[in-house]
C-alpha positions as CSV (number, residue, x, y, z in Angstrom):
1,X,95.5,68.7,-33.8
2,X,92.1,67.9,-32.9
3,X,88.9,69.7,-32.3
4,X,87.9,70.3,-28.4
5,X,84.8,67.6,-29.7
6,X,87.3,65.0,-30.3
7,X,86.3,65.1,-34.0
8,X,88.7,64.7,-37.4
9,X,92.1,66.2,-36.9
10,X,92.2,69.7,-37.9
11,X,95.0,70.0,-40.8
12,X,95.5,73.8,-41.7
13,X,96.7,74.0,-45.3
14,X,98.4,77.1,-46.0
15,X,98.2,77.4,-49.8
16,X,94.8,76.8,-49.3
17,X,94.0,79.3,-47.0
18,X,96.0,81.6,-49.3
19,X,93.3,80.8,-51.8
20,X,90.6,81.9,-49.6
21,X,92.5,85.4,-49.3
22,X,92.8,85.6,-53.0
23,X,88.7,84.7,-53.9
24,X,88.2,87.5,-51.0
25,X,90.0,89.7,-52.9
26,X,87.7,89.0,-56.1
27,X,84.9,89.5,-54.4
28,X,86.1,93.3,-53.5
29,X,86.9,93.9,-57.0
30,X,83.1,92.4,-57.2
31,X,81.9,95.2,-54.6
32,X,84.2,98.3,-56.4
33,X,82.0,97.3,-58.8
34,X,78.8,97.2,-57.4
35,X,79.6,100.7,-55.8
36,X,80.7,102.4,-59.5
37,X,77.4,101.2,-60.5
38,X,75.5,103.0,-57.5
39,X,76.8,106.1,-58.1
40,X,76.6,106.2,-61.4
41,X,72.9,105.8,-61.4
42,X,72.1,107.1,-58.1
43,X,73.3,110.4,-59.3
44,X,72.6,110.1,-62.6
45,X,69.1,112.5,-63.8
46,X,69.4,110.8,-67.1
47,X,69.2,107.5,-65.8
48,X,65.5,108.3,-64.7
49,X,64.0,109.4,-67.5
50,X,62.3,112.8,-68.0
51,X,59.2,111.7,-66.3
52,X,61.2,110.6,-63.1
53,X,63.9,113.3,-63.1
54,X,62.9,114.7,-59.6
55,X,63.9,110.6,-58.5
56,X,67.3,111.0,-58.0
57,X,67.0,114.3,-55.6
58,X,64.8,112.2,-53.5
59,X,66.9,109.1,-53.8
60,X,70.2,111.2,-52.9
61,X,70.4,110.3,-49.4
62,X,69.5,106.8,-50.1
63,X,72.4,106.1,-52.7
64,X,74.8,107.9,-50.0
65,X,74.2,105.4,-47.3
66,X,74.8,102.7,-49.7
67,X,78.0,104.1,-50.7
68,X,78.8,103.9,-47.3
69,X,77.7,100.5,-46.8
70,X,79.5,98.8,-50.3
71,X,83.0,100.8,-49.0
72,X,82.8,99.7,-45.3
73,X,81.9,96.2,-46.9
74,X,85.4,96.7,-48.7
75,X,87.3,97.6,-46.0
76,X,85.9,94.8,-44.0
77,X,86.5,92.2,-46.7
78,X,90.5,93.8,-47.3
79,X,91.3,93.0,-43.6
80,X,89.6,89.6,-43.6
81,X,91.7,88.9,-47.4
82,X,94.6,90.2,-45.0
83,X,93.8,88.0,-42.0
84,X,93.8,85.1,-44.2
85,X,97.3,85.7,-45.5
86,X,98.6,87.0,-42.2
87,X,97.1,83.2,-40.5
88,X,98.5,80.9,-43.7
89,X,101.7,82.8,-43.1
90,X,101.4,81.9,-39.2
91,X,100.8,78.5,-40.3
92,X,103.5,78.2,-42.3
93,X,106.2,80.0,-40.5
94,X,105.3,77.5,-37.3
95,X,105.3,74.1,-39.6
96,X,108.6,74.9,-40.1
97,X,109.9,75.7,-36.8
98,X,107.9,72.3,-35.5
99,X,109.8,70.6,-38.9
100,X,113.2,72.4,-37.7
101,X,112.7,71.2,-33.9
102,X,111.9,67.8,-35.3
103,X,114.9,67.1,-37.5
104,X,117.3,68.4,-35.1
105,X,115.8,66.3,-31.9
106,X,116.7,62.9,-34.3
């Protein structure tokens, strides 16, 4: 198949894309992690020190939003890992229909 700019054929490789769902899937352990570590000091009065223990009271609304952010982040990155698998599946299920049509035109 080729681009709509008549450039290099476009060759879909499903393993490959496969592989793109699995690093997306690191990447939201990454962000599990990045949120464990905002709560845990966001909500934390230790983690401030006695001279900055009123911080965190004042940062509270702050650290919540982030939360927010880092899970919606997850979500979004689960349904793209998803999409990934979902398309490479596509791919694959329709390479072998084309390969079944093919065979059975000879």
């Amino acid at each position: 198949m080729r681009p709509d700019d008549g450039g290099a054929p476009l060759q879909a490789l499903p393993d490959q894309i496969r592989g793109h769902g699995r690093t997306v899937d690191r990447l939201v352990e990454r962000v599990a992690e990045t949120r464990a570590a905002a709560v845990r000091v966001g909500y934390d009065t230790g983690s401030y020190g006695l001279l900055n223990s009123w911080l965190p009271r004042l940062l509270d609304g702050l650290v919540d939003r982030a939360v927010e952010c880092v899970d919606q982040t997850s979500r979004t990155m689960d349904t793209i890992a998803d999409g990934l698998r979902t398309v490479a599946d596509n791919y694959a299920a329709t390479d072998a229909a084309a390969d079944t049509t093919v065979r059975g035109v000879r």
